[in-house]
SERO-4910 file (N, C-alpha, C, O; in steps of 0.05 Angstrom, whole numbers):
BEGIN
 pado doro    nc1    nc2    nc3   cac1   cac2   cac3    cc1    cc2    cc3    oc1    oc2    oc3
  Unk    A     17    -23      0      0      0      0     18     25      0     37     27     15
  Unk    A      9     45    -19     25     65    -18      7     85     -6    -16     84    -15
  Unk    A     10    102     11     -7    113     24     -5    145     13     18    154     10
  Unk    A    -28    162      8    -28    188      3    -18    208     23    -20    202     47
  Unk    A     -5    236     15      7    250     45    -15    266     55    -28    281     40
  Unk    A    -23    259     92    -38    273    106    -65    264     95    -80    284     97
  Unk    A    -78    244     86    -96    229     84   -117    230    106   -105    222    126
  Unk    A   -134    234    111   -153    239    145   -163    206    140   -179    199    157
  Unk    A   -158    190    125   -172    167    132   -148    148    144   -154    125    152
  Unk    A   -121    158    145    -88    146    153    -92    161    189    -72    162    204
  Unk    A   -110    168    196   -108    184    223   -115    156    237   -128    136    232
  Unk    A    -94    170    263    -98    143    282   -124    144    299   -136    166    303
  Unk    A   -131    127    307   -158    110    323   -146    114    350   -149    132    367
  Unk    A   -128     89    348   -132     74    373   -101     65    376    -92     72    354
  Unk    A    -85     56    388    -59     40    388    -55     27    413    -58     38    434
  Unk    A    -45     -3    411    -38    -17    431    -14    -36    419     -4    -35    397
  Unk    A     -9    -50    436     19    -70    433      6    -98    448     -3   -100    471
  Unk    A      8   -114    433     -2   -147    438     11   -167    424      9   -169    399
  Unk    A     26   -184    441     55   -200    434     83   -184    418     96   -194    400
  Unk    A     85   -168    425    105   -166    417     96   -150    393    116   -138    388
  Unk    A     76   -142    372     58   -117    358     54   -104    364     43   -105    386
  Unk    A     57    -74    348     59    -62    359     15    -46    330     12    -34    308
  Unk    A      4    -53    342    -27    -44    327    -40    -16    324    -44     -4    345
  Unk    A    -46     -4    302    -52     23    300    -81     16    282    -86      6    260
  Unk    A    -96     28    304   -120     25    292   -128     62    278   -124     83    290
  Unk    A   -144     55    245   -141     76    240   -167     93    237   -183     83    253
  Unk    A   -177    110    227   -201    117    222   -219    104    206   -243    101    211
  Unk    A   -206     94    182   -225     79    158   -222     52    177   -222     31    166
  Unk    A   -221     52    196   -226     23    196   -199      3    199   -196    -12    218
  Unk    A   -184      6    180   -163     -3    175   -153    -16    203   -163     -8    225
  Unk    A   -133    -36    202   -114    -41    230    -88    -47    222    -89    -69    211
  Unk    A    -66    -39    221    -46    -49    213    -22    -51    236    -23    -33    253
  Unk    A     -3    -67    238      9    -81    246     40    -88    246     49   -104    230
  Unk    A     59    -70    270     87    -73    251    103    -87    283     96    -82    306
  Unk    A    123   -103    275    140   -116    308    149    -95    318    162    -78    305
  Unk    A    141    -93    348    158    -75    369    186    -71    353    191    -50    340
  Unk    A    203    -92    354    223    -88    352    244    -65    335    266    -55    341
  Unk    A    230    -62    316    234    -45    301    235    -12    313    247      8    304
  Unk    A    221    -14    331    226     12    355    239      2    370    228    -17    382
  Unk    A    267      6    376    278     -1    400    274      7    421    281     -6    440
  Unk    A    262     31    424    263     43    451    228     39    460    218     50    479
  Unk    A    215     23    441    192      5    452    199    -14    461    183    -20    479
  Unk    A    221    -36    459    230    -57    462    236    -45    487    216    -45    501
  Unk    A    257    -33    499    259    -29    522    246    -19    539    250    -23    563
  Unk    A    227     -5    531    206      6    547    188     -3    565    181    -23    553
  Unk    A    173     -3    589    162    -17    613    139    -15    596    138      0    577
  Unk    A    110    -37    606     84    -36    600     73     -4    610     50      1    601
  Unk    A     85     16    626     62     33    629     80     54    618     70     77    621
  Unk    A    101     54    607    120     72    590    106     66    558     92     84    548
  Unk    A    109     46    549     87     36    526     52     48    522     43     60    503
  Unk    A     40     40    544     16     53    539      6     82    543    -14     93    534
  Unk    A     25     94    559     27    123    553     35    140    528     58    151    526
  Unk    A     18    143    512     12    153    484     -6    170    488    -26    167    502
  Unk    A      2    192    473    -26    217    458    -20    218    430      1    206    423
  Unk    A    -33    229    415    -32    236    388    -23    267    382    -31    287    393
  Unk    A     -2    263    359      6    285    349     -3    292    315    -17    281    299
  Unk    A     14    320    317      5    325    288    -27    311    273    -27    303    250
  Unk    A    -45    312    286    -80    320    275    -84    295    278   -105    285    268
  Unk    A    -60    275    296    -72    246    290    -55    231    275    -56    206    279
  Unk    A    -36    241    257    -13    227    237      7    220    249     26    212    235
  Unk    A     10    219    279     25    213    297     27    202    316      4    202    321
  Unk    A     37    190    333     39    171    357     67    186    370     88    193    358
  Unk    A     58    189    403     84    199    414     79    194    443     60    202    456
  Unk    A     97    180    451    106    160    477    121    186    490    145    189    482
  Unk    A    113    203    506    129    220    515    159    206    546    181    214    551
  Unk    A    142    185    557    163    161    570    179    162    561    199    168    573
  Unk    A    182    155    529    204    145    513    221    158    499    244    150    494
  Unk    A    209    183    490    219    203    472    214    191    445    229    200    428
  Unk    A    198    174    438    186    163    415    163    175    402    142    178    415
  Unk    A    165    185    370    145    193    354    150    172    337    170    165    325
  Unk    A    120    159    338    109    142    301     93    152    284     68    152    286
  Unk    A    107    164    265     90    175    236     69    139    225     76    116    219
  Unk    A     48    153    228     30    127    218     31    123    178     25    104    165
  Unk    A     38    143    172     54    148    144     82    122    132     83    108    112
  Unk    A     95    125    149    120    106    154    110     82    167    123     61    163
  Unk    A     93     82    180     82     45    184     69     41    159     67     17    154
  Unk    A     60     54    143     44     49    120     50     42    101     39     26     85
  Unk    A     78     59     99     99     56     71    109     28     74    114     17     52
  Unk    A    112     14     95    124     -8    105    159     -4    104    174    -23    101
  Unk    A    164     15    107    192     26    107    208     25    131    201     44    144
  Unk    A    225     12    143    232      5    174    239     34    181    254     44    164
  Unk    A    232     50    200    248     73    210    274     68    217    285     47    224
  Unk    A    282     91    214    309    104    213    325    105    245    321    124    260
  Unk    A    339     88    251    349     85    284    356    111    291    363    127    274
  Unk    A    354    115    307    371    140    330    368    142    351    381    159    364
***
């Protein structure tokens, strides 16, 4: 799926982490699905460091302020692994 930029139907829902997934539920409905691992600093992160999330940028965003983690729901879409740092 190649996803359009700033799309209001790519806005996040909902997000949780179950086995080791990390799930972004979106407005259309959609649910998509990428391994923790790929965030490292989800991998290290405690269960209540993890579920502490708000949404950024109108919803096109995920940000773990625990962690110092932002997920562009754009880049889970592209299926493109993010960029370490």
């Amino acid at each position: 799926m190649q996803p359009s930029a700033l799309d209001p139907k790519h806005r996040v829902k909902d997000v949780c982490i179950v086995n080791e997934r990390l799930y972004v539920d979106l407005e259309d409905g959609q649910t998509v699905s990428v391994p923790v691992e790929i965030y490292p600093r989800l991998v290290n992160g405690t269960d209540e460091q993890r579920t502490n999330w708000h949404l950024i940028r109108s919803g096109w965003s995920i940000h773990r302020p625990d962690l110092d983690e932002d997920i562009n729901t754009l880049v889970i879409l592209s299926g493109i692994r993010p960029s370490q740092s």
